[in-house]
N, C-alpha and C positions, 0 to 999 in steps of 0.2 A: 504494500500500500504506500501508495505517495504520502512524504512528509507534509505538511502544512503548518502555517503559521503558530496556529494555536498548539501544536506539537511540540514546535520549537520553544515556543513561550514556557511548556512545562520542564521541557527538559533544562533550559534554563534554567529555571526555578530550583529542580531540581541539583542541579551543579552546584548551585548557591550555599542550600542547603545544606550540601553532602561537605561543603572547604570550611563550613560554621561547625559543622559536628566533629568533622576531623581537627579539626582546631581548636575545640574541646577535650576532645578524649587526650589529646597531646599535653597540653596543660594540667589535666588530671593525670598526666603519667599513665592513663589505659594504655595508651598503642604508640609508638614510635616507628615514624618509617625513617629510612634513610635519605639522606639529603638526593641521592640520583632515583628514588619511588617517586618524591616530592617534584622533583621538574620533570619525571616522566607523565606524570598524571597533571603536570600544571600546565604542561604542555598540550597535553592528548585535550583537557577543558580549554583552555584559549583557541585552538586552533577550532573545536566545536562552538565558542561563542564566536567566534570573528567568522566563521561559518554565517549562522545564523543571523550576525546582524546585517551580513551583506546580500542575504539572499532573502531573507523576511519582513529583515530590519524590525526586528524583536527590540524591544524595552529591557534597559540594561539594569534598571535601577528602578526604586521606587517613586520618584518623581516624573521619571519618563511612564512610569502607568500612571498614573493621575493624569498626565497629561494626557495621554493615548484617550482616557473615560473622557473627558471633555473633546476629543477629538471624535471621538464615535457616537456622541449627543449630537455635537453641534451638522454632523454628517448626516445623523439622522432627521434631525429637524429639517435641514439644507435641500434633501432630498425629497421630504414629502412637500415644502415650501414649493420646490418646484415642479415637482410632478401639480401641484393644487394651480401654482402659474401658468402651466401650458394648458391644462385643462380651464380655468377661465379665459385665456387667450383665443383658445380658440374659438368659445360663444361668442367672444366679443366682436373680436372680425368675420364672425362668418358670414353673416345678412351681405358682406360685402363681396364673397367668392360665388363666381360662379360653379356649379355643377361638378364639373373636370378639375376645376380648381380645389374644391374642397375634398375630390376622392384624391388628388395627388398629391394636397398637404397633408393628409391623417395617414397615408402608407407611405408619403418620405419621412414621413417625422416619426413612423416605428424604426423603418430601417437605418435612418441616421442617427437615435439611440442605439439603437445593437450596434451600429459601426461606431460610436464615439466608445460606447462598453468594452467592448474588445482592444480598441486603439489603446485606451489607458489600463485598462488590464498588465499590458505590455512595460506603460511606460509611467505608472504611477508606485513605485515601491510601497508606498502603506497602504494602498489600498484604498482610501476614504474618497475620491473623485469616484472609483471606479464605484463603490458600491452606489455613491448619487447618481452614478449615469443608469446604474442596472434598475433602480428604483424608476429611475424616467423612463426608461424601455418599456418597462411593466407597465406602467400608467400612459404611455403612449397607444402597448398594445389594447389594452383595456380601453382607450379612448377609438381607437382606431373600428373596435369590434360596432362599441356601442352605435357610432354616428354612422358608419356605414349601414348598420341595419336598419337605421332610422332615415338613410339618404332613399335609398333604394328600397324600403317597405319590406325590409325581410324577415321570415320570423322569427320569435325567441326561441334561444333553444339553451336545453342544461348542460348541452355538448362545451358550452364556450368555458362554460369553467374549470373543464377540461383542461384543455388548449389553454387558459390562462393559468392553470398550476403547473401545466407542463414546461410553459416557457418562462415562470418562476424559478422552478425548479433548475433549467439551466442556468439561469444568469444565477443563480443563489452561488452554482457551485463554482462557477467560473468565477465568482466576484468573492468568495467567501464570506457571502453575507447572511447570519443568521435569519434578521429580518426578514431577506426574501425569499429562505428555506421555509421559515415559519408560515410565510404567508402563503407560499405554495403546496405545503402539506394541508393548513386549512381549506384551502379552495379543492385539492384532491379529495378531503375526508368531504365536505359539502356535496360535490359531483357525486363522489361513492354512494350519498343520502340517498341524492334524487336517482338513480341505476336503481337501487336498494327499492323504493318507494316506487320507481316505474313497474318491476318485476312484479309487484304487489297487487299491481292495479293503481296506482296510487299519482294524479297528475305531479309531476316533478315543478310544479308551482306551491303547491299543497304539502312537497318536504320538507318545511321548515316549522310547518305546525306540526309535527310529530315529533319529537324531540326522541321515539325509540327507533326512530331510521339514526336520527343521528347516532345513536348508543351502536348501532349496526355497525356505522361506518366505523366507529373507533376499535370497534372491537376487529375489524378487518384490518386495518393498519397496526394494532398493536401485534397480529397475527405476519403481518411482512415483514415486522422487524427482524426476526433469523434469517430474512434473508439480504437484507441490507448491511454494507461493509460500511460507511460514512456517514449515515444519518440514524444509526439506529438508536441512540440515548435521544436525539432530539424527536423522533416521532414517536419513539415512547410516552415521552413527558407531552407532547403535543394529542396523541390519542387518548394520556388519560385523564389530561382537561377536558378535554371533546365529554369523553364517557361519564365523568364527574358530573359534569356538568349538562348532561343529558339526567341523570338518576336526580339530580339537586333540584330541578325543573318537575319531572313528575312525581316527584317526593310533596310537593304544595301546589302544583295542579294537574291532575289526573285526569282533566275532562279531554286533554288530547291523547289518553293513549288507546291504544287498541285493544286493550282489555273490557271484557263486557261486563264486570263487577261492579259493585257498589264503591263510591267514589273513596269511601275510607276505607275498605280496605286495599285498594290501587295503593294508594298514598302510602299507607304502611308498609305495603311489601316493600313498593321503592326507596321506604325511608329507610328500611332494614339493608335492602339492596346496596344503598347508598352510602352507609356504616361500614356497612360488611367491605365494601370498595376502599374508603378510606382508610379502613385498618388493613388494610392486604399492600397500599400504595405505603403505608407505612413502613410497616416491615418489608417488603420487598426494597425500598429506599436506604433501608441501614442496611439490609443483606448486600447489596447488591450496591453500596455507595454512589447511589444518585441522589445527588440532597435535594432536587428540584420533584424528584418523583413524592419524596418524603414532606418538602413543603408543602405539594399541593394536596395531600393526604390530610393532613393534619388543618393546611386553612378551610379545605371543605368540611372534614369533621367540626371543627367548630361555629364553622358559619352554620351549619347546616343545626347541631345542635342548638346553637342562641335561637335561630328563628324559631323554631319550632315549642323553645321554651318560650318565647315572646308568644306565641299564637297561640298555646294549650293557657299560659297562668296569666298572662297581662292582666286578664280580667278577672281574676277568681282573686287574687291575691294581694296583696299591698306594694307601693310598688317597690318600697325598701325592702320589704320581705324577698321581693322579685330581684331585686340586683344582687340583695345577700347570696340567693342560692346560685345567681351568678357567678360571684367571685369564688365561693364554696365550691363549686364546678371546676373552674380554672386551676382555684389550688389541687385539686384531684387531680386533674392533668397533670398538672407541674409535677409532681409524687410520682404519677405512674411514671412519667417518663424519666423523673430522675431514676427511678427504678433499671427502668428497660435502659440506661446510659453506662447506669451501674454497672449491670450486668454485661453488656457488650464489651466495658473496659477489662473482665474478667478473662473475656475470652480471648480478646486481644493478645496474643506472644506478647 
């Protein structure tokens, strides 16, 4: 597998870490190498950072990541700023284009983002132009799809969100932009819906009021992750927001699913469902060290748990009585999990 930036950036890290530890253990009299182990490995580490900062241009130090965070905000904002400019740009001038004029500016103006994309690709070492031009590409082609269907009277179809994850998906990896991995797995898991929701019978207008097609689509994608070599931690954590967040939805409204039950108990099962979920993303998070898998375990168990205390006692109860069993909740958290911390440091060599 191809090295990448973010590879580099760990291995880094790691190097860092491993000249602080030996640099310890030596002062403690643990371990002593000799002065030619010492420039054999100080050598073998410079020649892999002087690697990496000329081929990634990796962050050497702590002040160069802090800058880097402000540099991938301000990219971010930069790019949806502009993608949001060309798109009112183009309303604005368009009563002034004729016909041929305005099918030639919305397919120059996809193809000349993918060719600015690719240019800097080449010739931008950090990466931050490239990823604002891949964002403008996306928002071109998205612009390009809509207005031609709407030049030409064509019709809508669930196909384009296809085609619009898919060509996310490219610029994501040629630009190594999370943002437009993420937004192209979203738009994949959405299409998946409406496929899912057509096979059914089910117009693919209509799949976004079922929120159990959505739970389909996640569970389809959490199932391609064995076979994914580069995306598979990020469609993970992307399919089990999707799924969360499907179960969280008919957990407090049940009039969209396609169970023919009585409304409380839909609600139940998927609230049970919905638990049972988040403590699975839990522990599968500390097993398996994805902290984002683990985050969103635990912020769904507890959003999911406060509403539902808000909606069973708001009204039965006092409302200080109500925040008490709040906090009395939380602190149980905090115990269990200091527990289940406990015990992992146990297991931990």
């Amino acid at each position: 597998m191809a090295l990448t930036r973010i590879d580099a950036e760990q291995h880094a890290e790691q190097i860092h870490a491993f000249k602080a530890e030996l640099s310890r253990l030596e002062r403690e009299k643990l371990l002593c190498l000799s002065k030619e182990q010492h420039q054999i490995i100080d050598q073998h580490h410079s020649q892999l950072i002087k690697h990496y900062r000329k081929t990634f241009n990796i962050d050497s130090n702590d002040k160069a990541k802090q800058l880097s965070l402000g540099m991938r905000i301000a990219s971010l904002l930069g790019a949806l700023a502009l993608a949001a400019s060309v798109w009112f740009l183009f309303y604005q001038l368009w009563d002034l284009l004729s016909l041929f004029s305005q099918t030639a500016v919305v397919i120059g103006a996809s193809v000349a983002s993918f060719a600015l994309t690719l240019w800097l690709k080449v010739r931008d070492t950090d990466g931050y132009f490239c990823k604002m031009a891949g964002t403008l590409a996306l928002a071109c082609l998205a612009l390009n799809t809509y207005v031609l269907g709407d030049i030409y009277n064509l019709p809508s179809s669930h196909h384009i969100l296809g085609i619009l994850g898919s060509y996310a998906l490219l610029l994501g990896h040629n630009t190594q932009s999370r943002v437009l991995l993420i937004a192209a797995w979203l738009l994949l898991a959405s299409y998946a819906s409406m496929l899912i929701g057509q096979a059914l019978g089910i117009g693919w207008q209509q799949a976004y009021e079922h929120p159990e097609l959505w739970l389909g689509s996640a569970i389809l994608l959490y199932l391609v992750v064995p076979l994914l070599q580069r995306d598979g931690v990020l469609v993970k954590n992307v399919s089990t927001w999707i799924g969360l967040s499907a179960l969280s939805i008919l957990a407090f409204w049940a009039s969209s699913s396609f169970l023919p039950w009585p409304t409380f108990w839909v609600e139940n099962l998927y609230l049970a469902l919905a638990l049972i979920a988040c403590c699975s993303c839990i522990y599968l998070g500390i097993a398996q060290k994805n902290i984002w898998q683990y985050r969103l375990g635990t912020c769904f168990a507890l959003t999911i748990l406060l509403a539902k205390a808000f909606d069973w006692f708001w009204d039965l109860i006092p409302h200080a009585v109500f925040f008490l069993l709040v906090s009395l909740a939380a602190i149980g958290v905090l115990f269990a999990l200091k527990r289940q911390r406990k015990l992992t440091q146990q297991e931990a060599p």
